[in-house]
Residue, then its C-alpha position, 0 to 999 in steps of 0.5 A: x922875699x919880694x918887696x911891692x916892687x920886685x912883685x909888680x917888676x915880676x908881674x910885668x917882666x915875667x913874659x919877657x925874662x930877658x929884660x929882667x935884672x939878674x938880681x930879679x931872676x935870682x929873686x924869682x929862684x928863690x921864691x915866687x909871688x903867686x901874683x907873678x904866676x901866669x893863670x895857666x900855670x897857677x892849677x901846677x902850682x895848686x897842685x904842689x900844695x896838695x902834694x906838700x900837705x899830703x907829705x905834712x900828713x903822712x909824717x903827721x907834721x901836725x895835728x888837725x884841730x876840728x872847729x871846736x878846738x880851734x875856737x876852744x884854743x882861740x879863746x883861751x891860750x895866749x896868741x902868741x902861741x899860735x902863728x902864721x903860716x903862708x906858702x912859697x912858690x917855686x919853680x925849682x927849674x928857674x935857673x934853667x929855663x929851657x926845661x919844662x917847670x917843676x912847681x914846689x910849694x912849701x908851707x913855712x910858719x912865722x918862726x920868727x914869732x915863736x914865743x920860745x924862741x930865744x929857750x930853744x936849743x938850735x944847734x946842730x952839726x952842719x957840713x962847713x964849707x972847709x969840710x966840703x972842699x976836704x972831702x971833695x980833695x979826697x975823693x979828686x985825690x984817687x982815694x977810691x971814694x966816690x961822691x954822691x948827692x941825695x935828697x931826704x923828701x920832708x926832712x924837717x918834719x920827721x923832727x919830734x917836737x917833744x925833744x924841744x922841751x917847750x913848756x906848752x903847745x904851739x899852734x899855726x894857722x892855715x895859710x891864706x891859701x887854705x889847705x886841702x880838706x880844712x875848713x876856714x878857721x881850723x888851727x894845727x898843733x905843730x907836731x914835728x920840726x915844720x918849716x920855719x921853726x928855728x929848731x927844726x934843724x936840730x930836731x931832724x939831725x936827732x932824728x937821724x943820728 
């Protein structure tokens, strides 16, 4: 993540890349400060959260509470167990920048705040970097095999939350941003595996075994 000073070096390096630092540029891969986003490109950028919702909603990544809830939960269950949540900005053609932009805006929680944190389980069986070289040998080695690379859109939030176990609901806030079609205030009981959760892996490979 930016700190105040790579944000304001982005803000007034962003028009001239060149004479950013590489370290710079690769900050700027992985995550963009809306305040760095130039005005013109800004209505992309919003148009990539709507679409990021619109995936959270068709997965029913969470559940929408109206005004009356959200206060209802405001006022009666423990804080900790509603966290924050804000959006990434992202230009996923950063790296090459002699292609046209491709805006992606991911909503993430503060995961690190879960109160359940430390009673999750969060294991789960992930490629090492010893088992990519095998297969990658094996495919170069004349084997027949052949090396395909897909993408699952909105992995994380085909997790089910119920596998987790935890002994009661977890709420997010909207981002500062607001989402699309919710009004200020409305709080969102997590459903499935969402971004940032320390779960959410694991949920999503029981999901898919």
């Amino acid at each position: 993540l930016l700190g105040p000073r790579e944000v304001h070096q982005a803000q007034t390096e962003w028009q001239n890349p060149q004479t950013m630092s590489r370290k710079d540029k690769k900050a700027l891969e992985k995550e963009l400060p809306w305040s760095a986003i130039p005005e013109e490109q800004r209505d992309l950028y919003r148009q990539a959260l709507v679409k990021e919702w619109t995936t959270w909603q068709k997965y029913q990544a969470v559940e929408v509470l109206d005004p009356a809830c959200s206060r209802h939960v405001e006022e009666n269950i423990d804080p900790a167990r509603i966290l924050a949540a804000r959006v990434c900005y992202r230009d996923k053609h950063a790296a090459t920048p002699w292609l046209e932009i491709k805006p992606k805006a991911r909503i993430v929680c503060r995961g690190d705040a879960d109160p359940d944190l430390l009673e999750l389980r969060r294991d789960a069986p992930t490629l090492t970097r010893l088992g990519l070289m095998l297969i990658l040998q094996l495919a170069a080695s004349g084997v027949g095999w052949f090396i395909v690379c897909a993408d699952i859109t909105g992995a994380f939030l085909q997790g089910d939350q119920s596998l987790a176990k935890r002994k009661e609901p977890l709420f997010i806030r909207q981002p500062r941003e607001g989402l699309p079609g919710l009004l200020p205030g409305q709080l969102l009981l997590v459903v499935r595996g969402i971004f940032g959760l320390a779960n959410s892996p694991r949920l999503f490979w029981r999901f898919l075994r």
